[in-house]
C-alpha positions in Angstrom: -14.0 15.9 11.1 -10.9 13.4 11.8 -11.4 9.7 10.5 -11.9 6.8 13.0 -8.6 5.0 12.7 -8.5 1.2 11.0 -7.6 -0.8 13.8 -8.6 -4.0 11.9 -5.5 -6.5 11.1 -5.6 -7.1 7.6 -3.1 -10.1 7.7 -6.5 -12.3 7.4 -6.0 -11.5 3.4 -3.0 -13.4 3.1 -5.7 -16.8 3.6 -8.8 -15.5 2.4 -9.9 -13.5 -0.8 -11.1 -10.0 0.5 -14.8 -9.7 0.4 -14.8 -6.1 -0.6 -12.3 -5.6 -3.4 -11.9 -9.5 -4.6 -8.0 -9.4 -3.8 -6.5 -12.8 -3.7 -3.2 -13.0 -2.5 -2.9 -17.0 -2.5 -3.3 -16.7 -6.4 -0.4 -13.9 -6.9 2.6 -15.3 -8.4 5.8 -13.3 -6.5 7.0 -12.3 -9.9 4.0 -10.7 -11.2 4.0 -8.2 -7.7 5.7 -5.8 -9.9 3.5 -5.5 -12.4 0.8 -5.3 -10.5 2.5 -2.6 -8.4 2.9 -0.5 -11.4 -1.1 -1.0 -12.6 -2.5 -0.3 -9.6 -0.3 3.6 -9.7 -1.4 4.2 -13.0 -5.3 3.7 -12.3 -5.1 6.6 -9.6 -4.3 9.2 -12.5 -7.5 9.3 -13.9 -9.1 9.3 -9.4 -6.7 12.4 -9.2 -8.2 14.3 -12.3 -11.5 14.4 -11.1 -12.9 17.7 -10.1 -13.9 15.8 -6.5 -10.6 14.0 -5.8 -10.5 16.1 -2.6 -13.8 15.8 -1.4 -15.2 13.2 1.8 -17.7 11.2 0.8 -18.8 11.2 4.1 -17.8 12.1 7.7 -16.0 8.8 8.2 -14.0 8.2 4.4 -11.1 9.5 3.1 -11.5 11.3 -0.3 -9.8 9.7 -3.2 -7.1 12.2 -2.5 -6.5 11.2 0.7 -6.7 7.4 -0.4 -3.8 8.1 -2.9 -2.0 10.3 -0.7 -1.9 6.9 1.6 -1.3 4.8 -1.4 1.9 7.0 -1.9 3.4 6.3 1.3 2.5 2.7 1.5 4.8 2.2 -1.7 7.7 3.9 0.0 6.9 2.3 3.7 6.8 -1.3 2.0 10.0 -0.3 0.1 11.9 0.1 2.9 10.6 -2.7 5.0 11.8 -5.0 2.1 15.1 -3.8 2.0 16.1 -3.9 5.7 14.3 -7.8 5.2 17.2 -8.1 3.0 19.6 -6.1 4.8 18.8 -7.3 8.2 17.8 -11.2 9.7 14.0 -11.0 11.0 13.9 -7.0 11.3 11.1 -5.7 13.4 9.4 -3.2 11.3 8.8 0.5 13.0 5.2 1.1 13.7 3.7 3.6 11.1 0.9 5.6 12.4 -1.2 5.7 8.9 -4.2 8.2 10.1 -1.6 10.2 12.3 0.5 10.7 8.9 -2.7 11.8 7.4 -3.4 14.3 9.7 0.1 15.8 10.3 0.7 15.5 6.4 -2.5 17.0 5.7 -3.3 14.6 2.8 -6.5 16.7 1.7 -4.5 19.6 0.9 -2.2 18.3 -1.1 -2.1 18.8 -4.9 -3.4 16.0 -6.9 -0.7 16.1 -9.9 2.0 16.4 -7.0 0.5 13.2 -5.0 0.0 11.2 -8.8 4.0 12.0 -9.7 5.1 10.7 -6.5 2.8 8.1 -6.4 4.3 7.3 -9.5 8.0 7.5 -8.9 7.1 5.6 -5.1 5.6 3.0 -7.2 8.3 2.6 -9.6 11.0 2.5 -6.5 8.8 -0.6 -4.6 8.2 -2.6 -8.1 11.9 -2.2 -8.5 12.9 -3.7 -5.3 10.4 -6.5 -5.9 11.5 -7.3 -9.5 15.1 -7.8 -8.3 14.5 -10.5 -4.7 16.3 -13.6 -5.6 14.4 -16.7 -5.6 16.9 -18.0 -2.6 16.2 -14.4 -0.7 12.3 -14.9 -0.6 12.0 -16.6 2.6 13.6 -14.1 4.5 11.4 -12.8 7.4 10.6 -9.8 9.2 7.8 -8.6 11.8 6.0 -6.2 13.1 5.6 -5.1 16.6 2.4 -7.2 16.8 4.2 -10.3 16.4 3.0 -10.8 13.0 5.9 -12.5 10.8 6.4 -11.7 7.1 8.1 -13.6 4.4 9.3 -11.5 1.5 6.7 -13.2 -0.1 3.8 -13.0 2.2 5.1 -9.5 2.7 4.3 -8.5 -1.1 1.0 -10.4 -1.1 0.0 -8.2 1.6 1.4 -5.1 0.6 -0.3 -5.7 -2.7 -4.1 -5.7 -1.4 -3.5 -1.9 0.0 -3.4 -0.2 -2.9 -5.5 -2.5 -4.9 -8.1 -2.5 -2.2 -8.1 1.6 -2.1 -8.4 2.2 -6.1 -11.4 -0.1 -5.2 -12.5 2.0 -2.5 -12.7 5.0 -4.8 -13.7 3.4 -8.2 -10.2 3.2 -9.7 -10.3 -0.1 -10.7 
């Protein structure tokens, strides 16, 4: 049965603490983004070894396979939005079609060690790019094709609640 897709804008996290997961991206210093990056990949090793990473909880959630499979590809699609912010003045971001990925990816049938390695090295490549913005670079902006407008900054706050917010959604954290 095909998830109904998240249609909520999650920008609202960038003001407020998330009442789910606790995330507070006012109190995240830039610096410690990658860090954090690089916790958050290691919790999903021990999601991936369980015996049920692949299986729904119900009709309308993503396994924790599924969740990490995301995960994956929101470290690489954050990657690349930082560099063309610091490539490019005020980039508009392409749209990416998370639950269409899923589908056409087939995130369920993916192998668990495969998704954690490449979760991994995805995680390793965005803390990376995030360990090495200049101060003076920081403010640099980008959008997306809603009209919301990114700082580097803000733009790492909110890319950090996504994968914090999913190992939450599957117990990871």
């Amino acid at each position: 049965m095909p998830i109904t897709p998240d249609t909520k804008d999650w920008t609202w996290v960038l003001q407020r603490p998330c009442p789910e997961c606790g995330f507070k991206a006012a109190a995240v210093d830039f610096d410690e983004i990658p860090r954090l990056v690089l916790e958050n990949a290691a919790g999903w090793g021990p999601v991936l070894q369980r015996a049920d990473a692949n299986v729904r909880p119900d009709d309308v959630t993503w396994s924790p396979l599924e969740y990490a499979a995301h995960v994956r590809d929101v470290f690489r699609i954050f990657a690349v939005r930082l560099a063309m912010m610091q490539r490019e003045d005020t980039p508009r971001f392409p749209n990416w079609d998370q639950d269409a990925t899923a589908r056409e990816e087939r995130y369920n049938e993916q192998d668990p060690d495969t998704v954690f390695r490449e979760l991994e090295e995805a995680a390793s490549a965005a803390a990376e790019l995030f360990r090495h913005v200049p101060r003076s670079e920081r403010d640099r902006q980008g959008r997306r094709s809603d009209g919301a407008i990114f700082t580097i900054t803000s733009l790492g706050k909110y890319f950090l609640h996504d994968p914090i917010h999913h190992l939450h959604d599957v117990g990871g954290d």
